[in-house]
C-alpha positions in Angstrom: 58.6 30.5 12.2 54.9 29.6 12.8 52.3 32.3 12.3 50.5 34.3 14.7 47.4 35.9 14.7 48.1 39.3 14.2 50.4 38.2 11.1 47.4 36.4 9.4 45.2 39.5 10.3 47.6 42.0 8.7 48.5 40.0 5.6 47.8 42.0 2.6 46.6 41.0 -1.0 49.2 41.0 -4.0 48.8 41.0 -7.6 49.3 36.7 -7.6 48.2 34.6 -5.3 50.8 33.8 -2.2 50.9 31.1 0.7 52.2 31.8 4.5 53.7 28.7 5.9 52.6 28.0 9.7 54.1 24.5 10.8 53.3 20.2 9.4 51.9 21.3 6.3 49.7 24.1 7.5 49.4 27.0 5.7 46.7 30.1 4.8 47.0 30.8 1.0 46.0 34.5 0.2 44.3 35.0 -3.0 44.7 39.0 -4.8 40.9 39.9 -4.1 41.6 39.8 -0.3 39.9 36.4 0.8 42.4 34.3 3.0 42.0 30.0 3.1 43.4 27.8 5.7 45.2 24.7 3.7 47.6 21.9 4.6 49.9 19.9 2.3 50.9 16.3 3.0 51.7 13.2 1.5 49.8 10.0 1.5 50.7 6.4 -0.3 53.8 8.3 -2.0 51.8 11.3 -3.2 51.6 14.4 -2.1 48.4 16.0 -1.5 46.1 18.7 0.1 43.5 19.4 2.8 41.2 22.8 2.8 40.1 23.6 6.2 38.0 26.7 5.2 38.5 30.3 5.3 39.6 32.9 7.4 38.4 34.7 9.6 35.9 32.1 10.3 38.1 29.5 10.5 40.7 30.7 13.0 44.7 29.8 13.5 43.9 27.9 16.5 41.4 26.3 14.9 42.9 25.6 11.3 45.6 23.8 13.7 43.4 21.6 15.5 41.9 20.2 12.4 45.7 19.9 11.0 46.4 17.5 14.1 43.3 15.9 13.3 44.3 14.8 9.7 47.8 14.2 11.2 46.0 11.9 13.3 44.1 9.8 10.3 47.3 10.0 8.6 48.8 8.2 11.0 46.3 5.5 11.8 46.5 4.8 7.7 43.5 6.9 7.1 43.4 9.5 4.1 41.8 12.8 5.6 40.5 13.9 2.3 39.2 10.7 1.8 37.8 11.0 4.9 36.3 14.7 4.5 34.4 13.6 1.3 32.8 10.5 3.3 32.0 12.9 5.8 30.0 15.3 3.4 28.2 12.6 1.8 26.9 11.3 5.1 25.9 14.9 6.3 24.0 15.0 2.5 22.4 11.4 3.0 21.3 12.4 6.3 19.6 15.6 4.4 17.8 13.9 2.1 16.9 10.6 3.1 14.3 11.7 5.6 11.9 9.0 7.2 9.0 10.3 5.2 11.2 10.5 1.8 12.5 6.8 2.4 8.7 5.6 3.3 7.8 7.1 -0.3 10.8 5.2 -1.9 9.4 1.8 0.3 5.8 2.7 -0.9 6.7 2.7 -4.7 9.1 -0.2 -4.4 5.7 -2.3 -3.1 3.4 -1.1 -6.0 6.0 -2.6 -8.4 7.2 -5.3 -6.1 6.6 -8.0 -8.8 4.5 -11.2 -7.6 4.4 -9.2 -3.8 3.1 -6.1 -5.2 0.8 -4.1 -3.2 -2.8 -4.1 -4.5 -3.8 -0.6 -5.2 -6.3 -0.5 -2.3 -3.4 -1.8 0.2 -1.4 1.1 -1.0 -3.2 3.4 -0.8 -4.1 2.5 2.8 -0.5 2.1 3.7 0.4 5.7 2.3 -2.1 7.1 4.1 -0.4 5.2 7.3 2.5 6.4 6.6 1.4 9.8 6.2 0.0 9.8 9.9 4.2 10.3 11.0 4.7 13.4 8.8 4.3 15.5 11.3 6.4 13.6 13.8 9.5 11.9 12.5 8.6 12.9 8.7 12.0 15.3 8.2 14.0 13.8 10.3 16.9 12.1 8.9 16.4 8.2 9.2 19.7 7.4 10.8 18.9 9.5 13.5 15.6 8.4 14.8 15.4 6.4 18.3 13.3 4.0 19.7 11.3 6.6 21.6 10.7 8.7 18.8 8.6 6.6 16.7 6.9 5.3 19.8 5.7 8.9 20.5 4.7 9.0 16.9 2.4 6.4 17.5 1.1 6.8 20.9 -0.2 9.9 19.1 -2.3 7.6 17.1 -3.3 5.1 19.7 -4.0 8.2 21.9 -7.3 8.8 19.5 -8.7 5.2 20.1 -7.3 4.1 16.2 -5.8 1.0 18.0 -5.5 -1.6 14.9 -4.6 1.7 12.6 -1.2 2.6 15.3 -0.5 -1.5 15.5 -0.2 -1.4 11.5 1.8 1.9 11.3 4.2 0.4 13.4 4.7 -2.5 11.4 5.0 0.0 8.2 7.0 2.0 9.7 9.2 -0.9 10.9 9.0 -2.1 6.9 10.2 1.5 6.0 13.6 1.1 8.3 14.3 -2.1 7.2 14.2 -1.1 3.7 16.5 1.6 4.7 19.0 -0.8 6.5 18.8 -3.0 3.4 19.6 0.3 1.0 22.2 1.4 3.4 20.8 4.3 4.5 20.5 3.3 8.3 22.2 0.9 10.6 19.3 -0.6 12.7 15.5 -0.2 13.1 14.2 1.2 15.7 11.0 -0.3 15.9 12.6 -4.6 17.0 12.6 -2.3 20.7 9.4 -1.7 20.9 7.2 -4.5 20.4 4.4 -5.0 23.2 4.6 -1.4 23.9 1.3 -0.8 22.4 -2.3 -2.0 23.7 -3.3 -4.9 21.4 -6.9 -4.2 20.1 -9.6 -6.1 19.9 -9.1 -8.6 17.0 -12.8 -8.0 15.0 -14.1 -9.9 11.8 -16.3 -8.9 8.8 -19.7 -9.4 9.6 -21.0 -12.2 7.8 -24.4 -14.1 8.3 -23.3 -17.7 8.6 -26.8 -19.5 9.9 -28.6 -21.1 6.9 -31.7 -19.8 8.2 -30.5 -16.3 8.1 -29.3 -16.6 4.6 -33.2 -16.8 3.2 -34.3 -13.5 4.8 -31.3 -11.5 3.6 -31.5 -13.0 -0.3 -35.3 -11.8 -0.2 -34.4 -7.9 0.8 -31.3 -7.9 -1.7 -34.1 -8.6 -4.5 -36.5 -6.1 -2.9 -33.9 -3.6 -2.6 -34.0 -1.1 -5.5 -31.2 1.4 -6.1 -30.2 4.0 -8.6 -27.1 2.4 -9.9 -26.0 -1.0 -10.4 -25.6 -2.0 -6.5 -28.6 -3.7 -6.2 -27.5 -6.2 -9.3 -23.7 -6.3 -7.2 -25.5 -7.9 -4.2 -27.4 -10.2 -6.6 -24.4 -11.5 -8.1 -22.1 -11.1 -4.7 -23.6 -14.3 -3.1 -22.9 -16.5 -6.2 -19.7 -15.9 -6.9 -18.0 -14.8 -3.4 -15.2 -13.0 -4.6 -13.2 -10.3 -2.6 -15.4 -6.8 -3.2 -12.9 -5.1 -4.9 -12.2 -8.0 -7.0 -16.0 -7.6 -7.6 -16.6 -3.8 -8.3 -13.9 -3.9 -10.5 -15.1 -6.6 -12.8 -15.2 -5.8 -16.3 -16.6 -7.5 -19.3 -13.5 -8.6 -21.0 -12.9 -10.6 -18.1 -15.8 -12.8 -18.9 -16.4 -15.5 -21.2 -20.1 -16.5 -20.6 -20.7 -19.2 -23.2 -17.7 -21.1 -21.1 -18.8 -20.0 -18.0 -16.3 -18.5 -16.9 -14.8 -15.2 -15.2 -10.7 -15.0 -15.2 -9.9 -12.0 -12.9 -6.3 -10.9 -13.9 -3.5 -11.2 -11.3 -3.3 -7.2 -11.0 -6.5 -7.2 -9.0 -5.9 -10.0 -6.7 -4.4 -10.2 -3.2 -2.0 -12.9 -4.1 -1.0 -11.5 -7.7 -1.7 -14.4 -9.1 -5.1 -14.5 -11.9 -7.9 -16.0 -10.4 -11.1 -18.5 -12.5 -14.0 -18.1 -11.1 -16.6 -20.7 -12.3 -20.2 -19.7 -13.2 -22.8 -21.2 -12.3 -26.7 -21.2 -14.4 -27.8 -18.4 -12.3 -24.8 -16.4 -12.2 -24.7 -16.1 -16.0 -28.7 -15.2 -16.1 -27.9 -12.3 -14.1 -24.7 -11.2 -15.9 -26.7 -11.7 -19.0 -29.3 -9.2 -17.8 -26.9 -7.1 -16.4 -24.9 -6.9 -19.7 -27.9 -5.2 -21.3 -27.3 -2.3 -19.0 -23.5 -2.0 -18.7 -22.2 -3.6 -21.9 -21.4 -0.4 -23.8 -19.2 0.7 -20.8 -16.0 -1.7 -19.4 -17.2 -2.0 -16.0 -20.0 -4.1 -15.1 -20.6 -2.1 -11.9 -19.9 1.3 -12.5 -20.0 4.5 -10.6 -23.1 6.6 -10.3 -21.1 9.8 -11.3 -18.6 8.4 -14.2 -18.9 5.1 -16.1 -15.0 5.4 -16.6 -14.8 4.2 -12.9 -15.9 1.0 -11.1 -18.5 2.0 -8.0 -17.3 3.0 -4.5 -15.2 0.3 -2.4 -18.1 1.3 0.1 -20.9 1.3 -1.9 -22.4 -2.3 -1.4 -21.7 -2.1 2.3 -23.9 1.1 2.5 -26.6 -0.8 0.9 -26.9 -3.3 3.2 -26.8 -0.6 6.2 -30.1 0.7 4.8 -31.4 -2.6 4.0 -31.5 -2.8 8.1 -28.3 -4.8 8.5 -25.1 -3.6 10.6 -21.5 -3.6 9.9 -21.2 -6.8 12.8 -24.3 -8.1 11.2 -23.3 -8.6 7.8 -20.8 -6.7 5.1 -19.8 -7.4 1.3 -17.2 -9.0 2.6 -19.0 -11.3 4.5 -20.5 -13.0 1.0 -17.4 -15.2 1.6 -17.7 -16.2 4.8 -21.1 -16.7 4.2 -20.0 -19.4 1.5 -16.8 -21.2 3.1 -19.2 -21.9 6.1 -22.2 -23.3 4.8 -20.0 -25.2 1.5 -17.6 -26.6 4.5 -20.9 -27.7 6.9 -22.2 -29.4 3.8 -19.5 -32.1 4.0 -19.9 -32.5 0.1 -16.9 -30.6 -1.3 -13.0 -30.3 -0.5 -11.4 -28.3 1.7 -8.8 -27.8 -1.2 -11.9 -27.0 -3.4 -13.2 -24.4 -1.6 -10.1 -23.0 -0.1 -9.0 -22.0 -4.0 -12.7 -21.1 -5.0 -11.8 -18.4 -2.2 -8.5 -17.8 -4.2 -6.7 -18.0 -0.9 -3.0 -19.1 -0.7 -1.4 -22.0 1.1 0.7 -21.0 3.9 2.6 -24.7 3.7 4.8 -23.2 1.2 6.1 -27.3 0.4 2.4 -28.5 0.2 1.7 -25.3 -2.2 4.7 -25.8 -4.7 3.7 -29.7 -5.1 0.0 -29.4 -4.7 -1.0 -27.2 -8.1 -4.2 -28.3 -8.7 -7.3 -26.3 -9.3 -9.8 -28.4 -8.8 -11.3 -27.0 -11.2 -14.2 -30.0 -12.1 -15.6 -29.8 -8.6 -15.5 -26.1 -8.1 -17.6 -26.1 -11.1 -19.6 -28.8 -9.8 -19.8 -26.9 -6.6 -20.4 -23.6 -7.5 -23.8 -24.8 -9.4 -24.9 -26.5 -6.3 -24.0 -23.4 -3.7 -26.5 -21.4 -6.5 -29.3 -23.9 -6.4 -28.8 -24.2 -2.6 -29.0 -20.4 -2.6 -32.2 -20.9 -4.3 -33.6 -23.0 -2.1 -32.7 -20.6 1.2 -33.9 -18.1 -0.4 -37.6 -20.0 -1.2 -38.2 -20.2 2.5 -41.5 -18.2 2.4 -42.8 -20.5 -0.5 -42.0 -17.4 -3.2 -40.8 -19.0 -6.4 -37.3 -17.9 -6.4 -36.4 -19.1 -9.8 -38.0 -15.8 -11.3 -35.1 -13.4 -9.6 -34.2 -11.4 -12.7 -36.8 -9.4 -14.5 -36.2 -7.8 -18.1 -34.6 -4.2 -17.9 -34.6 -1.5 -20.5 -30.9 -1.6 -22.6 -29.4 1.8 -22.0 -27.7 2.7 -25.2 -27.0 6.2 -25.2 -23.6 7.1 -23.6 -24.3 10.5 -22.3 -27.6 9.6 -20.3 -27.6 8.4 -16.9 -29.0 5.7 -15.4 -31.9 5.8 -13.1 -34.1 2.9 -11.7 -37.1 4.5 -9.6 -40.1 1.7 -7.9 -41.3 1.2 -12.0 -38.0 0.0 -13.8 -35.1 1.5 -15.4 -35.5 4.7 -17.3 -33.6 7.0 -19.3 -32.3 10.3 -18.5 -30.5 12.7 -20.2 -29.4 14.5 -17.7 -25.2 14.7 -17.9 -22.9 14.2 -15.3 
């Protein structure tokens, strides 16, 4: 007879454990402390198994018998409901855990030690911080679940506070983050293929860089009149010379240099394309490392910070300097070195577009022409990077001043626990800590 209500209710404990049979396999099993479970026996691929459907009260003889037609159902269609329940529980777990903000973590990580695609610590750093903007939005909610509209809310959030370029790039992120999680298995689609043009395009804005020869002259002459306390104003010395990346700059250390060979190898860790980098050195480039290195030697970074010499100077640190020298952020940057270079080295007519193109370390986008063309040019970058110094020079020796003279003696700073501090006289010692 199948059970009723009132019999399940009234069933008392024994001393052993003891099952009442309902109908198709269903049946409550009554333990001897009291505590009643709805269970259901049945056989699938020959063997005979069981199915817990939880315990009652809360699960109640109507309902215990709506799940059993359920499982009757699977059984039916070929489908093992036990199977099925533990699929189930691991997709109501995964949806748990792999929030959008714990998957953009995982994606984030992957990058930084993504090999020869690798973010650079500066473009991770930046892209966490992107990331970070959705916390509050989709952050915890499970990946799987999030629509189309959701992460566009997220972002309009962002756009709505005038960071145009800082919403387009979340959404590309954030479109990297579900991809990884389709990829991973952790989501069936991203969201983010809907929605492109729905944001306002801003306004595409370059470094500023001084590209007129005749400007070039006037801004070498304040970089030598400009005196700082640290090392910045012997950065913008070198910066012109050299035109690498800012970072790739700041970061220079000593070991990097050989300077009888003339030579600076930047390793592949602190490049945009992961790949290491020779930068030639020209006459004048070595004179001012040379003079530089009886400042900075005892430490490993040439430029280092004001407050520790265990750290390279701030990523903002050069373009601050040229704000006070009078110049703004459209005018020029330390970014803008570069531009300054492929410019004038390109109007020149003398040198390679291949030359200069990997004297800027920058990659081909002709992936065919890249794997077959492999040369450095290395003879005339080295050619060309003594003749974009002496041209330098000669810009710079627009008022008649003998530009030659550039570098003057400073005091070696021996003692590691003083600082260093250049007032209008010259370097000095201090022994001030920091």
């Amino acid at each position: 007879m199948p059970l009723t209500d009132s019999a399940v209710r009234h069933a008392q404990s024994r001393d052993k454990p003891y099952k009442m049979a309902d109908s198709e396999g269903l049946y409550i099993h009554i333990m001897p402390n009291g505590s009643k479970h709805w269970k259901m026996k049945y056989r699938f691929d020959g063997r005979e198994k069981k199915l817990s459907f939880g315990p009652y009260p809360r699960v109640s003889l109507r309902d215990a018998r709506v799940q059993r037609d359920e499982a009757r159902n699977m059984i039916t269609k070929g489908i093992d409901p036990s199977y099925e329940k533990k699929r189930n529980k691991l997709r109501a777990h995964a949806s748990v855990e792999n929030t959008f903000s714990g998957i953009s973590r995982e994606y984030c990580d992957k990058r930084r030690r993504d090999g020869d695609k690798a973010w650079a610590p500066s473009t991770a750093r930046r892209c966490e911080y992107l990331l970070s903007l959705l916390d509050n939005s989709i952050g915890k909610m499970p990946i799987q679940e999030i629509e189309p509209i959701d992460v566009l809310a997220a972002v309009r959030k962002i756009e709505a506070q005038g960071k145009l370029e800082s919403a387009r790039r979340t959404m590309q992120l954030a479109g990297s983050v579900f991809r990884y999680a389709v990829a991973t298995a952790r989501s069936r689609s991203d969201p983010t293929r809907d929605l492109r043009g729905a944001l306002i395009n801003p306004t595409v804005t370059h470094y500023g860089a001084i590209t007129d020869a005749s400007q070039v002259g006037p801004l070498l002459r304040a970089i030598d009149g400009y005196k700082s306390q640290g090392m910045t104003d012997w950065a913008l010395k070198l910066a012109p010379h050299v035109f690498v990346r800012p970072g790739e700059l700041r970061t220079a250390q000593w070991e990097e240099f050989d300077l009888d060979a003339r030579v600076w190898t930047i390793p592949a860790e602190k490049m945009k394309m992961r790949k290491p980098h020779n930068v030639p050195l020209s006459r004048q480039s070595v004179a001012l490392l040379e003079q530089i290195r009886e400042i900075t030697k005892p430490w490993s970074y040439i430029f280092p910070s004001l407050w520790s010499r265990k750290r390279p100077m701030s990523d903002n640190t050069m373009n601050a300097a040229l704000r006070r020298m009078g110049y703004t952020s459209s005018e020029m940057t330390a970014h803008g070195f570069r531009a300054m270079a492929s410019t004038l080295l390109n109007e020149s007519g003398k040198w390679s577009y291949d030359a200069i193109e990997r004297a800027l370390a920058h990659g081909d986008n002709n992936r065919v022409r890249a794997a077959y063309h492999r040369g450095a040019h290395w003879e005339e970058r080295v050619a060309m990077a003594q003749w974009w110094s002496d041209y330098l020079d000669e810009l710079r020796a627009g008022t008649g001043a003998d530009t030659r003279q550039i570098i003057k003696a400073v005091e070696p700073c021996t003692d590691p626990g003083s600082v260093l501090i250049r007032p209008e006289n010259g370097w000095r010692r201090s022994s001030r800590r920091r």
